[in-house]
C-alpha positions in Angstrom: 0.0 0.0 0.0 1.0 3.7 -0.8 0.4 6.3 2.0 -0.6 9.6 0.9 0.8 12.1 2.7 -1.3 15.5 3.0 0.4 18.5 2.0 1.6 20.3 5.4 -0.1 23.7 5.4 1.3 26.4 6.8 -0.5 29.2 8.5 0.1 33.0 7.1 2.2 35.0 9.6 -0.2 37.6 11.3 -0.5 41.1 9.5 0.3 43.7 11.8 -2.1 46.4 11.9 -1.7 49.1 10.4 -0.7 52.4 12.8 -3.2 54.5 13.2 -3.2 57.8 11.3 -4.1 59.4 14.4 -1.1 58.2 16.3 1.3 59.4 13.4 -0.4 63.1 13.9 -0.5 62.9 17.3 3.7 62.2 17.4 4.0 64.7 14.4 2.3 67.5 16.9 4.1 68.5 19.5 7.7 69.0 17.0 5.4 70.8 14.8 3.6 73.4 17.1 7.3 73.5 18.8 8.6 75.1 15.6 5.6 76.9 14.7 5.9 79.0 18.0 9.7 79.1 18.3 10.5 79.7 14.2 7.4 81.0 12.5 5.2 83.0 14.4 8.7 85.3 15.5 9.5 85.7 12.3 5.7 86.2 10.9 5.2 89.1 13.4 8.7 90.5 12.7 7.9 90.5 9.1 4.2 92.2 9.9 5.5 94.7 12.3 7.7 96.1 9.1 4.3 97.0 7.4 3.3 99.1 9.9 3.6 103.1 9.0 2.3 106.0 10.4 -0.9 105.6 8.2 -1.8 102.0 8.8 -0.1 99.3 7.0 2.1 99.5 4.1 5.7 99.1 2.2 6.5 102.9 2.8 8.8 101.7 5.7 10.7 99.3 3.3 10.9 102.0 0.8 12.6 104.4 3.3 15.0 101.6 5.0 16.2 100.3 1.5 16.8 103.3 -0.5 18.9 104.8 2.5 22.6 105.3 2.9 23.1 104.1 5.7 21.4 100.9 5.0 23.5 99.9 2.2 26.5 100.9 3.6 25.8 98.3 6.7 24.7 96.1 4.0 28.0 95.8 2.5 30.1 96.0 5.4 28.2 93.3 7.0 29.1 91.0 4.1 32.9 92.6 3.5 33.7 91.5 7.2 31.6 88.0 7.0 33.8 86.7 3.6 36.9 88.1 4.8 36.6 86.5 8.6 35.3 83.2 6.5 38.0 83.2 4.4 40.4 83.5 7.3 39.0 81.3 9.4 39.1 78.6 6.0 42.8 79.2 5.8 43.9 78.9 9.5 41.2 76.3 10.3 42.8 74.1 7.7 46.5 74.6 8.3 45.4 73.6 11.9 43.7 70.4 11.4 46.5 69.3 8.9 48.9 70.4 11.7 47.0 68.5 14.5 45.8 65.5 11.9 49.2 64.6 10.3 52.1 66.1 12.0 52.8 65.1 15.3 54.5 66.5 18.2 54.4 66.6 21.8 51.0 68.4 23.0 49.3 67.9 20.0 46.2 66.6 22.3 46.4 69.5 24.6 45.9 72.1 21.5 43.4 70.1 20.3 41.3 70.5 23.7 42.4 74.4 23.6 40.5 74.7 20.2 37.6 72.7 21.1 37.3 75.3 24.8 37.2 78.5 22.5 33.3 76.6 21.1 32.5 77.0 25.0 33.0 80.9 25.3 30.6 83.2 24.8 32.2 85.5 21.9 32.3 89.1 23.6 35.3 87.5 25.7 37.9 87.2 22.7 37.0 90.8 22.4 38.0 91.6 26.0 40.6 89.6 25.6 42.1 91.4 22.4 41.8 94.6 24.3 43.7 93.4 26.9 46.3 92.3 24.6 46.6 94.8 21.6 44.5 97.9 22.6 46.3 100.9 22.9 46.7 100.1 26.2 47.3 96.5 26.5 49.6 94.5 27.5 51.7 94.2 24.0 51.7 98.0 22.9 52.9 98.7 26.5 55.4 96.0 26.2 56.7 97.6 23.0 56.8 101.3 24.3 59.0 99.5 27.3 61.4 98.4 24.8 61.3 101.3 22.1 61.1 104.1 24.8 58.2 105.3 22.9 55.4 107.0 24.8 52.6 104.6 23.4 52.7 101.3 20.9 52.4 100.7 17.8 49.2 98.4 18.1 45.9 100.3 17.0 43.6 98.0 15.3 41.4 96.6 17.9 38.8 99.5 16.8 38.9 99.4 13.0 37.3 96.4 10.5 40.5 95.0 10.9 40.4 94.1 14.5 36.8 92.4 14.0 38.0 90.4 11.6 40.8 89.3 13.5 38.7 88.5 16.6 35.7 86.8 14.8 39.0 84.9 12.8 40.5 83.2 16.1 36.6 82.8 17.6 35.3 80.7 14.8 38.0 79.1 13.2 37.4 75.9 15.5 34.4 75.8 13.9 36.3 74.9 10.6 39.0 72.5 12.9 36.4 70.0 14.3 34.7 69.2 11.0 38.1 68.5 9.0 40.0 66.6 11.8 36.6 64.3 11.3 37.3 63.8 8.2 41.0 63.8 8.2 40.2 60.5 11.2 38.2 58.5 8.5 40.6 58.7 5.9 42.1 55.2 5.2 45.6 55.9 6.5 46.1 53.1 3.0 45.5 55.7 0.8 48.5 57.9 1.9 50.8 55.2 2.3 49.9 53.9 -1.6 50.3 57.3 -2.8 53.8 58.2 -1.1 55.0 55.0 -2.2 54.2 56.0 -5.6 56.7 58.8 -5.2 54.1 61.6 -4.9 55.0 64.7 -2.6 53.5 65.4 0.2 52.1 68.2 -1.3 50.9 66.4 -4.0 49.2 63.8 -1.9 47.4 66.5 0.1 45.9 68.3 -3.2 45.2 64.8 -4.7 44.2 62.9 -1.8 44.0 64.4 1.5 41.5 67.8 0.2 39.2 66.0 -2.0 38.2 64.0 0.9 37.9 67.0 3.0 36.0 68.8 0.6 32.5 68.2 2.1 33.7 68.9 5.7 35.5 72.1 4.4 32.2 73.3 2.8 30.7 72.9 5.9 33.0 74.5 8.3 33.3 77.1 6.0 29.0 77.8 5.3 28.1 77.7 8.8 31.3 79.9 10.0 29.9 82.5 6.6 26.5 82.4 8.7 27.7 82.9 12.0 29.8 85.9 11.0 27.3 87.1 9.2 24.5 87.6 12.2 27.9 88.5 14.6 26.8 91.4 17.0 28.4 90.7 20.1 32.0 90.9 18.4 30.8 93.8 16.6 29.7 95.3 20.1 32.2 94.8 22.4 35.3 96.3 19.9 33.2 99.7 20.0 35.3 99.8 16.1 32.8 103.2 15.8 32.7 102.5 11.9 32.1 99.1 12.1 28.2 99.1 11.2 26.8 95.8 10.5 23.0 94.7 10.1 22.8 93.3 13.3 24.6 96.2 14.8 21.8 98.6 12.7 18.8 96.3 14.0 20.1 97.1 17.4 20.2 100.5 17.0 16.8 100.9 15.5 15.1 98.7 18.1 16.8 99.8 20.9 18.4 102.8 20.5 15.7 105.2 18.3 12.9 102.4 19.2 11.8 102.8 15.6 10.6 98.7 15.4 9.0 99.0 11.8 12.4 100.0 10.7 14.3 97.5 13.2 12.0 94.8 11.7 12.6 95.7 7.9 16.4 95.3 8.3 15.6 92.2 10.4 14.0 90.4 7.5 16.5 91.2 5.3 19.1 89.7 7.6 16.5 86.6 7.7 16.7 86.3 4.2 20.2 86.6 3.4 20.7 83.8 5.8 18.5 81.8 4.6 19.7 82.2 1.3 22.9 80.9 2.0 21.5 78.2 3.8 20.2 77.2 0.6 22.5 77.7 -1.5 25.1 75.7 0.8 22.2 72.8 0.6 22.3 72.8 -2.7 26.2 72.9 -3.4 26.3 70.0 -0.9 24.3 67.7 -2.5 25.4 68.8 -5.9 29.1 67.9 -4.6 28.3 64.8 -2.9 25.8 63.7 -5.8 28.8 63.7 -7.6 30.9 62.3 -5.9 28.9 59.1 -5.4 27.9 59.3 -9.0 31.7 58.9 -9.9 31.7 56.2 -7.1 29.3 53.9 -8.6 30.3 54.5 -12.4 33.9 53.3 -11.2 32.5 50.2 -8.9 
């Protein structure tokens, strides 16, 4: 006799239920209203309070703001001081990291912490700190007048563009460090020992190897250092540099000073816009870059 066996049937695994839509809104509230009070609603009345004229409502306030001297002159002074201090801060903060990354010497660790304190300060402190040390009266111009015999030093750029510059230059440059020694730690060390074997000079392996890694981290060191200086007050402030007038030093003046808010708020939005326009465009240039990049990634794999 055969035996028939009957086919073993096997049960369906359980569906799991579907969440509930209102569980999804109900976790999707609380971030939502969070940034709806803390982001929009600011910026919704700061942007309503410059329509308000004398009349009622209106665009005679943006009118008078924009078309005014002193406006532009902030304008571009604002953005003169933000490229230059980002420009400095790319050049030091990437001599630094190489420094700290791939040359070694005794204390490297303890320099490396030094950097990473400066994040921890509050920013009107590297001002009072540079007046300490190059004002007219500080302690180096009254050093040099020991030694030259001259009645004061030489030293008098704390006060000018150049000493803002300077100060928002050694404040934010470890903003620059941190991101490229994180890249510089994930580098396969393989890579620079193939390529020095190969005969290439050092600085040929770092414009071939080391920076094109870096690239990414570089770009955003450098964007949120061009954002930071650009929305510096306390720097700005605390120099008392009398012909150093930025945008946020203007919105302080207009709020505070004259209490004209419609004008305070028009300048305000302006700021708000510039920022987030190079927000964007650093968004965009980062993807673009690393779209690339894995684009040339999976055509060579």
């Amino acid at each position: 006799m055969t035996a028939v066996l009957d086919p073993v049937r096997l049960d369906p695994p359980p569906v799991r239920p579907e969440p509930r839509r209102w569980r999804s809104v109900a976790l999707a509230l609380p971030p939502l209203l969070l940034v709806l009070g803390f982001a929009v609603y600011p910026m919704a009345r700061v942007l309503a309070e410059s329509t308000v004229t004398d009349e009622g409502r209106g665009l005679s306030t943006w009118a008078e703001v924009l078309a005014s001297a002193q406006f532009r002159n902030a304008l571009w002074r604002t953005i003169e001081i933000a490229v230059a201090s980002t420009l400095g801060c790319l050049v030091l903060g990437t001599f630094l990291a190489l420094v700290l990354a791939f040359v070694p010497f005794p204390g490297s660790k303890v320099v490396g912490r030094l950097i990473d304190t400066i994040l921890s300060l509050p920013s009107f402190l590297i001002t009072l700190a540079f007046t300490f040390l190059y004002g007219t009266a500080g302690a180096v111009n009254a050093l040099l007048a020991r030694l030259t015999g001259a009645d004061g030093g030489p030293l008098n750029f704390v006060n000018t563009p150049l000493g803002v510059i300077a100060a928002e230059i050694t404040f934010f440059t470890p903003f620059v460090v941190r991101p490229l020694l994180a890249a510089f730690t994930q580098m396969p060390r393989e890579q620079l020992d193939v390529a020095a074997s190969l005969g290439a000079s050092p600085l040929r392996v770092l414009r071939t190897v080391v920076m094109p890694e870096a690239w990414p981290a570089l770009m955003a060191g450098g964007s949120l250092v061009l954002l930071l200086t650009l929305n510096e007050f306390g720097i700005v402030l605390f120099t008392g540099a009398k012909d150093v007038v930025t945008l946020p030093v203007l919105i302080y003046t207009h709020g505070i000073v004259t209490f004209d808010l419609p004008g305070a708020a028009v300048i305000a939005s302006v700021q708000v816009v510039l920022s987030l326009s190079l927000y964007s465009g650093y968004r965009f240039l980062f993807n673009r870059l690393l779209g690339g990049r894995r684009a040339a990634v999976d055509h060579a794999c």
